[in-house]
N, C-alpha and C positions, 0 to 999 in steps of 0.2 A: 291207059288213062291215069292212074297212080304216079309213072313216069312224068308225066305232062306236070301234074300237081307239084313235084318235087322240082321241076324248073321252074317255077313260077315261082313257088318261097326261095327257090336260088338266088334269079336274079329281084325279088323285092327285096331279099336280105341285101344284096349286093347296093341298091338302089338307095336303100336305107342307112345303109353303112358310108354312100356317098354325100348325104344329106345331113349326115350329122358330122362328118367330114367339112364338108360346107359350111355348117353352123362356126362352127370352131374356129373357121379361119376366119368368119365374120367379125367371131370375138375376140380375136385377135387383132386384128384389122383395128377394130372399137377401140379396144384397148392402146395400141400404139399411138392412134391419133389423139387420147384422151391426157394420154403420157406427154406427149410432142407439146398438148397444151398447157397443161401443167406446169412443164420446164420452163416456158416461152413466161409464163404468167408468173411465176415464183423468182425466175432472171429480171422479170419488169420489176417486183417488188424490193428484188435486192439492188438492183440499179438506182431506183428512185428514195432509199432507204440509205445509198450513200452518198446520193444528190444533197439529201435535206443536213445529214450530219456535216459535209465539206460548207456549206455555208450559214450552216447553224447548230455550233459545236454544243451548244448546250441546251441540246434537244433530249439528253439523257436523262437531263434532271426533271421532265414535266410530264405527266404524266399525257395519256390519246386523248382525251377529250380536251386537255389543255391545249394541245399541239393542233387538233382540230380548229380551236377557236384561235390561235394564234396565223395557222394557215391560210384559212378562210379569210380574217380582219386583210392578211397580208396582199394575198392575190384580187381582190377587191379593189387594191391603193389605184389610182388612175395611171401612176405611173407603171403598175407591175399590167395594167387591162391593155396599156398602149403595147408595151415589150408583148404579149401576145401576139394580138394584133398583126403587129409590123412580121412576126415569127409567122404566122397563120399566110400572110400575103407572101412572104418571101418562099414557103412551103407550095405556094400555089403554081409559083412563079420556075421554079423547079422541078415537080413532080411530076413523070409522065403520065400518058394514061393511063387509067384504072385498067385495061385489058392487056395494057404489056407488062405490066407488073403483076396482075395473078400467073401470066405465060411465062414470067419469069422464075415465079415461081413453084409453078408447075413441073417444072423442068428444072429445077434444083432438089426437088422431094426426088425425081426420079434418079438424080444421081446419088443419093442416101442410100439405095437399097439394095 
């Protein structure tokens, strides 16, 4: 009987040790994908941070809320609402479906690893 006892905290230890095993790589898992977006989202910010300097050099001198209201006045103009617009249809006109491009990209995360 004693014996029996002493396998049973065996394999719980063992089970236990599996499970927090498990936890681990979840948090890991979390944390990679959290990193992936990060980069993705910090690369967007430096991209569109050298957008704005290449056509508006003296973006240095004003301060965010000035640049906010400078932006905003800007993108408003009918002419800067059409250039979407026509960008937005041309995008449409273009892009495939929504289900071959998560599968494509599915299958590029899997070649990362």
């Amino acid at each position: 009987m004693i014996e029996n006892n002493n396998t049973v905290s065996k394999d719980l230890e063992k089970a236990l040790q599996a499970l927090e095993q498990a936890k681990q790589r979840v948090a890991n898992e979390k944390k990679k994908q959290n990193e992936k977006k990060r980069k993705a989202e910090n690369h967007h910010k430096y991209i569109m941070g050298g957008i704005i300097v290449k056509y508006f050099p003296d973006c240095y001198s004003y301060d965010e809320g000035e640049l906010n209201r400078i932006l905003s006045a800007a993108l408003q103009t009918k002419e800067c609402q059409q250039v979407i617009s026509k960008i937005k249809a041309e995008s449409r006109e273009t892009t495939p479906p929504q289900s071959t491009v998560q599968n494509a990209e599915n299958e590029s995360e899997g070649d990362t690893e």
